[in-house]
C-alpha positions in Angstrom: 92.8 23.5 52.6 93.3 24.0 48.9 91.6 20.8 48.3 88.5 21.6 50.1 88.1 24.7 48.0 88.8 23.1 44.9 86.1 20.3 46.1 83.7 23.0 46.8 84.0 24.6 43.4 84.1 21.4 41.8 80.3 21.0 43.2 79.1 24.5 42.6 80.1 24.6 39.4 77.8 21.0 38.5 75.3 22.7 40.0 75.4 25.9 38.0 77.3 25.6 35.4 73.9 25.1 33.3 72.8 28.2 33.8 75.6 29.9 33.7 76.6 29.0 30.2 72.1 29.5 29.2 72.6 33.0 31.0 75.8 33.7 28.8 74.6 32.6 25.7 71.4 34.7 25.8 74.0 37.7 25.4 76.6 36.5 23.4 74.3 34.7 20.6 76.8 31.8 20.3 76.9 28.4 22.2 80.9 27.7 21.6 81.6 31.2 22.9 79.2 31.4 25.9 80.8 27.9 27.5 84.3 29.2 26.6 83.9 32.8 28.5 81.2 30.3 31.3 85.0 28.5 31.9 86.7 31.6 32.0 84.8 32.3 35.3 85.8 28.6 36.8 88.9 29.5 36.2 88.8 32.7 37.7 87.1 30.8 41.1 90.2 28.3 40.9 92.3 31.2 40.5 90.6 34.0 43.6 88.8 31.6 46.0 92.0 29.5 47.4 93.2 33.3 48.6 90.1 35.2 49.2 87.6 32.3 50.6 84.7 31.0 49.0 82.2 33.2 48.3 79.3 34.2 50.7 77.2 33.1 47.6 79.2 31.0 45.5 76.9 30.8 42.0 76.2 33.9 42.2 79.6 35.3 42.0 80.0 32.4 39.3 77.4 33.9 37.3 78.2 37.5 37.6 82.2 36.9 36.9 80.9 35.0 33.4 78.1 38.2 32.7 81.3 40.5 32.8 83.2 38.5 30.7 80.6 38.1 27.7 80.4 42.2 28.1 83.7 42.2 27.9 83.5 40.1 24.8 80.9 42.0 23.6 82.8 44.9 24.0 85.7 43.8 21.6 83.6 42.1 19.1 83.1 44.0 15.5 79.5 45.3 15.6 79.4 45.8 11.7 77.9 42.1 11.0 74.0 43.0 10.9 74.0 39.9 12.5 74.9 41.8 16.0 72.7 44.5 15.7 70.7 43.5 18.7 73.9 42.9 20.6 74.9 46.4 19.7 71.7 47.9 21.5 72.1 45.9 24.3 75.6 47.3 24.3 74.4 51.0 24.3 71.9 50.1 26.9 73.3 48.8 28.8 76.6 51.2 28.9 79.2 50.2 31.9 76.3 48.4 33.8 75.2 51.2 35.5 71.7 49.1 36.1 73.5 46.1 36.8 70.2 43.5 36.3 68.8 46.3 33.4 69.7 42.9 30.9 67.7 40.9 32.5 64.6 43.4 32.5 65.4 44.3 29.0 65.9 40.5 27.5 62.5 39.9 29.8 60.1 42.2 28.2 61.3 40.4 24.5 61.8 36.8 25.6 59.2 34.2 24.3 56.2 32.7 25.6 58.2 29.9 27.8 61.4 31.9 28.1 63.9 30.9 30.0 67.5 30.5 29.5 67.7 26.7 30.7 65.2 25.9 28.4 66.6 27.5 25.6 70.0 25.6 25.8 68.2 22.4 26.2 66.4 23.6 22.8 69.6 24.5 21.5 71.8 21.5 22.6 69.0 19.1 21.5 68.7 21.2 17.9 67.5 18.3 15.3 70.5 19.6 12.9 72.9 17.9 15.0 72.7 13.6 15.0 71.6 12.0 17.8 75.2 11.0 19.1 76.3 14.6 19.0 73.1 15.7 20.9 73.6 13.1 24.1 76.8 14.3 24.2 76.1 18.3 24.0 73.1 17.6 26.8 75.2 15.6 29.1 78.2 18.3 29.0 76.2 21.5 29.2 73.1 20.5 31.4 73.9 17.4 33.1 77.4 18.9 33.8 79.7 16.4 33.0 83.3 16.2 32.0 84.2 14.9 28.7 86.3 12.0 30.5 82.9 11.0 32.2 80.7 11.0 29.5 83.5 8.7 27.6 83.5 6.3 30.8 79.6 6.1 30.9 79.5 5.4 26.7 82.1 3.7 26.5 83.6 5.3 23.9 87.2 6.9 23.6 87.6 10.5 25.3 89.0 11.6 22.0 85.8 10.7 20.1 83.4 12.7 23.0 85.6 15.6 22.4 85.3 15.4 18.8 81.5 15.1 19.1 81.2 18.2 20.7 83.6 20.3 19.1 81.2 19.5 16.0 78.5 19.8 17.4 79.1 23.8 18.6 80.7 24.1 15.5 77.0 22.7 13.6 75.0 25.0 15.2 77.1 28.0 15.1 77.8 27.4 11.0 73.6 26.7 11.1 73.0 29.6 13.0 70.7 27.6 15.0 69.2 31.0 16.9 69.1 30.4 20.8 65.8 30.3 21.5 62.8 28.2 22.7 61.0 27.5 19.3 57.0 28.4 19.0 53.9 26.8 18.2 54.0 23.9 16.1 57.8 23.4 15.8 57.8 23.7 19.8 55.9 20.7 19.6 58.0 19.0 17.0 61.6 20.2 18.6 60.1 19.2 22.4 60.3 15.2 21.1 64.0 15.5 19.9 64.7 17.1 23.7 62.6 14.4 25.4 64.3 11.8 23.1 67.5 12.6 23.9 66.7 12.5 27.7 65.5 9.1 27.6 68.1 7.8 25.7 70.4 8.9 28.3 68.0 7.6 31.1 67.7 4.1 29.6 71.7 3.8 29.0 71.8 4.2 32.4 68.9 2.1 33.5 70.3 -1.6 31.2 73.7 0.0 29.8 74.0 -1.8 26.5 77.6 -2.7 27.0 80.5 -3.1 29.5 80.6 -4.9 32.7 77.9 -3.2 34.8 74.3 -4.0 34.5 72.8 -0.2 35.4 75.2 3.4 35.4 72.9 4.7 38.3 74.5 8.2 37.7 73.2 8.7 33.7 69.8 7.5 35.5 70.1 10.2 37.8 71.3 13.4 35.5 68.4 12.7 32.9 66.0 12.6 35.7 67.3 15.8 36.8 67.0 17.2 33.4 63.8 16.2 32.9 62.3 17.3 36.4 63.9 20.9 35.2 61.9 20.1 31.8 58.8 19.5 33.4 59.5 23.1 35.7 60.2 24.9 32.6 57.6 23.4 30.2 55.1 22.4 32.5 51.9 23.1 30.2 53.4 19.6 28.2 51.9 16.6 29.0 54.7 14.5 27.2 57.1 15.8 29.7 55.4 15.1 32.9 54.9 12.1 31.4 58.5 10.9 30.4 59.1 12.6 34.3 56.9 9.8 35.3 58.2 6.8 33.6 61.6 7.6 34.9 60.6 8.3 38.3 58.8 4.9 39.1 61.6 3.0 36.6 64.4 4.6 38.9 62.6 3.6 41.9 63.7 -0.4 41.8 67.3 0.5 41.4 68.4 -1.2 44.7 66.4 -4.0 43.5 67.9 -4.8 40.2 70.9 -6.3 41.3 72.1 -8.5 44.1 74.7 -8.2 46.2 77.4 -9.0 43.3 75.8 -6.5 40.9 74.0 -9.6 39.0 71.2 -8.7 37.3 67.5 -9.5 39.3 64.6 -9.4 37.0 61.7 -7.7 37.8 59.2 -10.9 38.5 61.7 -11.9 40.8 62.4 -8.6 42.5 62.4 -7.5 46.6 59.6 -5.1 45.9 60.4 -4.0 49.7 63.5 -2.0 48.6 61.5 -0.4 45.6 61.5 3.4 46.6 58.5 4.6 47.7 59.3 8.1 47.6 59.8 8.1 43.7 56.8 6.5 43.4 54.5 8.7 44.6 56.7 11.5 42.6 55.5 9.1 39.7 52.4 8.5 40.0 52.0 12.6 40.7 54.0 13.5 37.8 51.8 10.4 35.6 48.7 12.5 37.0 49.6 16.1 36.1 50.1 14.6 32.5 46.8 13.1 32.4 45.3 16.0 33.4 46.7 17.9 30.8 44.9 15.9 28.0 42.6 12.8 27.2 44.9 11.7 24.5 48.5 10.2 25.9 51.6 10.1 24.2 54.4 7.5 24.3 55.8 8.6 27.4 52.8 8.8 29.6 51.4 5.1 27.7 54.7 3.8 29.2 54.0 5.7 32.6 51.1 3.8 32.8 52.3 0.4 32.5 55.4 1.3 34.7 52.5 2.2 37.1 50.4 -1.1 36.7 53.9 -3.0 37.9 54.5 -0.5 41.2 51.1 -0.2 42.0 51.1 -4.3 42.6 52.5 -5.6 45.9 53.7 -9.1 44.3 54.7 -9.6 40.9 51.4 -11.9 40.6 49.4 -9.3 41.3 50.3 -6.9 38.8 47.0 -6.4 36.1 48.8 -8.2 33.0 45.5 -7.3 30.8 45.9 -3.7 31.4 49.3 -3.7 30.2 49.2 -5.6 27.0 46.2 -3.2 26.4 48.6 -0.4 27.1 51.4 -1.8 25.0 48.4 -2.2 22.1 47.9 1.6 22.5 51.5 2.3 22.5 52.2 0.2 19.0 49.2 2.4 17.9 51.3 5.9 19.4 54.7 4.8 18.5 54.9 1.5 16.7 58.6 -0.7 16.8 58.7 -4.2 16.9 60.9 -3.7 20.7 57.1 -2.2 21.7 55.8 -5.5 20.4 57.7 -7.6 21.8 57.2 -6.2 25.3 53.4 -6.6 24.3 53.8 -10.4 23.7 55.2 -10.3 27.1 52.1 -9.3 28.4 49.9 -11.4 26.6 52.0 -14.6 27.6 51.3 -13.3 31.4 47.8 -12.6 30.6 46.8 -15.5 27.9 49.4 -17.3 28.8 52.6 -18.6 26.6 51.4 -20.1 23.6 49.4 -16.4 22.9 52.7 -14.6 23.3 55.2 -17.1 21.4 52.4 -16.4 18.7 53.4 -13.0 18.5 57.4 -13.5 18.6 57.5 -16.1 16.0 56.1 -12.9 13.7 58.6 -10.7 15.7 61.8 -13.4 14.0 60.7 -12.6 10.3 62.4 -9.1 11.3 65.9 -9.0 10.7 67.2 -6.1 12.1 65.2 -7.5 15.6 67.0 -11.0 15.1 70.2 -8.9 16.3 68.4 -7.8 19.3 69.3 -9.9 22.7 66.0 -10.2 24.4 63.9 -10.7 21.1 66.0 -14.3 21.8 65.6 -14.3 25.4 61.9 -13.9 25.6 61.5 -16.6 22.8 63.6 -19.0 25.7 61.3 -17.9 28.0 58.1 -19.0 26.6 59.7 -21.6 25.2 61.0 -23.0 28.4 57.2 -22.2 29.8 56.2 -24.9 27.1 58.7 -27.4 28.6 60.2 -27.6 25.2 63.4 -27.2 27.0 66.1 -28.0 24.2 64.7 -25.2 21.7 64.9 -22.7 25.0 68.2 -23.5 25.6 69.1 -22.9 22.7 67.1 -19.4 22.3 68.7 -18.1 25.8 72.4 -19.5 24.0 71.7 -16.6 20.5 71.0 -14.4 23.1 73.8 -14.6 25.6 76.0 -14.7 22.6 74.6 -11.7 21.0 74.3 -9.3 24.5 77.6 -7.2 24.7 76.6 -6.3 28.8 78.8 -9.4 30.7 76.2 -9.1 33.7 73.3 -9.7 30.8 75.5 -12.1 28.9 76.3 -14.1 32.5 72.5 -14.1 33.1 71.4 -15.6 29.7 74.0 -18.4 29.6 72.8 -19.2 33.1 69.5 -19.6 31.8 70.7 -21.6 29.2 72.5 -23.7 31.3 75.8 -23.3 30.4 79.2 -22.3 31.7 79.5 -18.5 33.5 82.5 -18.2 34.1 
């Protein structure tokens, strides 16, 4: 019986737990505090709900145990600091929560232009004063709802050093004073790429994990696609955001077709389009069209939208418009240049021009040193090669490669393709 409970609570609290801690933090000012007195209320459910039952509404009475506690806190804390002074009137306002939603109405009529609690912890756990390692890690415990020992599983990286991460990181933005808040105007625009950045680095660990023995992590796919579907509800007047929205959508949609049946990696060219999702892409191509409705000029996420688009919109891997999407890539490299961008364009040009045209544009790509450490950089240089029957200079392209990939699926596929042992 116990068990059953403590499964249930386990699942609201993934659910909620996001909001909770955004609703608590509005009061209490301070994102270490709000998630501490956010567990106080888990532990309060673990505590009541084996005896009493589950709640008739079970986030609810989540959300209200954690709103006492921060008034609680509130309550306690020195009101001296001028810091607090618009805690302290919120305090006298609100008295012993006579008008129990009166916060709410009150944090309402002052809130800004977006204003919503979620959003502002996405803001505030994606603040550019924390690095980029501490940010993943803040987003995936707060608003994807993961445990420390999960996020360490899907990073690979020791519990110890996740816990670390985000310790710091609360610690950062409390010593900062990062305000909780959804920033305005310009700096809305500049803060709304570190969000989206963070997202998609989560999404495309997920999507070709760059280490470990599994090719995909299906479930990082799945929480950044969550987050950014609650990005594009929350900041839907963005283009960038339906547009990263998109891009995940229609990428997520060949997850059953990536692998086969041992988990091996299946490129796309040579993928089952049959078991491609459907569903997501539609969702897709809707999200791809509210961006481009939103604006003539496209960002980096929507330009890579549209080429995810050009591949699900053909019904055979021949079929897909190759000119289109080394345009696209061309566009992109003028958006947001890297030499990954360009590779990825000589990919299209060798499909569109043929392989001389895109081995061109890789032998340029090898003068790059930090890229020479990049796997497929190596890989698509066997490709082409192999294309040009020179078949000993391909194998022994797809050999650098499988030698530098840490993945073992990747690394297995390369040295097939080199021709060598797998085992």
């Amino acid at each position: 019986m116990h068990s059953a409970v403590h499964q249930t609570i386990a699942a609201v609290w993934r659910i909620e737990s996001a909001r909770i801690v955004a609703a608590v933090a509005r009061r209490v000012r301070d994102l270490g505090v709000a998630e501490e007195l956010a567990q106080d209320a888990l532990v309060a459910a673990l505590e009541h709900w084996p005896k009493d039952g589950v709640p008739h509404n079970p986030g609810a009475w989540l959300m209200t145990t954690a709103k006492n506690r921060a008034l609680d806190h509130l309550r306690h804390r020195q009101m001296a600091d001028a810091r607090h002074e618009d805690i302290a009137r919120d305090l006298e306002a609100l008295g012993a929560l006579t008008v129990p939603d009166f916060v709410d109405a009150l944090d309402a009529a002052r809130q800004d232009h977006i204003g919503d609690d979620l959003l502002r912890l996405i803001f505030t756990a994606c603040h550019p004063v924390l690095s980029t390692d501490a940010r993943v890690a803040l987003t995936l415990k707060l608003l994807g709802g993961l445990t420390t020992h999960e996020i360490s599983r899907a990073f690979l990286v020791p519990e110890a050093t996740i816990a670390q991460r985000i310790v710091r990181a609360k610690r950062t933005l409390a010593d900062a004073q990062v305000p909780f808040e959804v920033p305005r105007g310009e700096q809305l625009n500049e803060r709304l790429g570190s969000v989206l950045e963070v997202v998609y680095l989560v999404f495309n660990e997920g999507y070709t994990a760059t280490s470990g023995g599994d090719w995909m992590r299906p479930e990082l796919c799945n929480e950044a696609l969550r987050l950014g579907r609650m990005l594009a509800e929350l900041a839907s007047e963005q283009a960038e955001v339906h547009g990263l929205v998109a891009l995940m959508e229609i990428q997520v949609s060949r997850t059953a077709a990536r692998t086969d049946a041992q988990g091996n990696p299946v490129l796309l060219n040579q993928q089952n389009r049959a078991r491609w999702d459907h569903l997501l892409i539609r969702r897709g191509l809707a999200a791809l069209e509210r961006a481009e409705a939103l604006g003539p000029s496209a960002g980096s996420y929507r330009l890579q939208a549209e080429i995810a688009a050009c591949h699900a919109r053909a019904s055979t891997a021949w079929a897909t418009d190759w000119p289109r999407i080394a345009a696209l890539y061309a566009q992109l490299m003028r958006v947001a240049p890297s030499p990954v961008v360009e590779l990825n364009r000589a990919v299209a040009i060798s499909m569109s021009e043929g392989p001389a045209a895109g081995l061109t544009i890789v032998g340029t790509l090898m003068q790059d040193k930090a890229l020479l450490r990049y796997p497929w950089l190596h890989a698509v240089r066997g490709d082409l090669l192999e294309k040009l029957d020179r078949i000993e200079d391909a194998r022994a392209a797809f050999q650098q490669a499988a030698a530098l990939s840490e993945n073992q699926r990747e690394k297995k596929l390369l040295t097939q393709r080199a021709g060598g042992p797998t085992a």
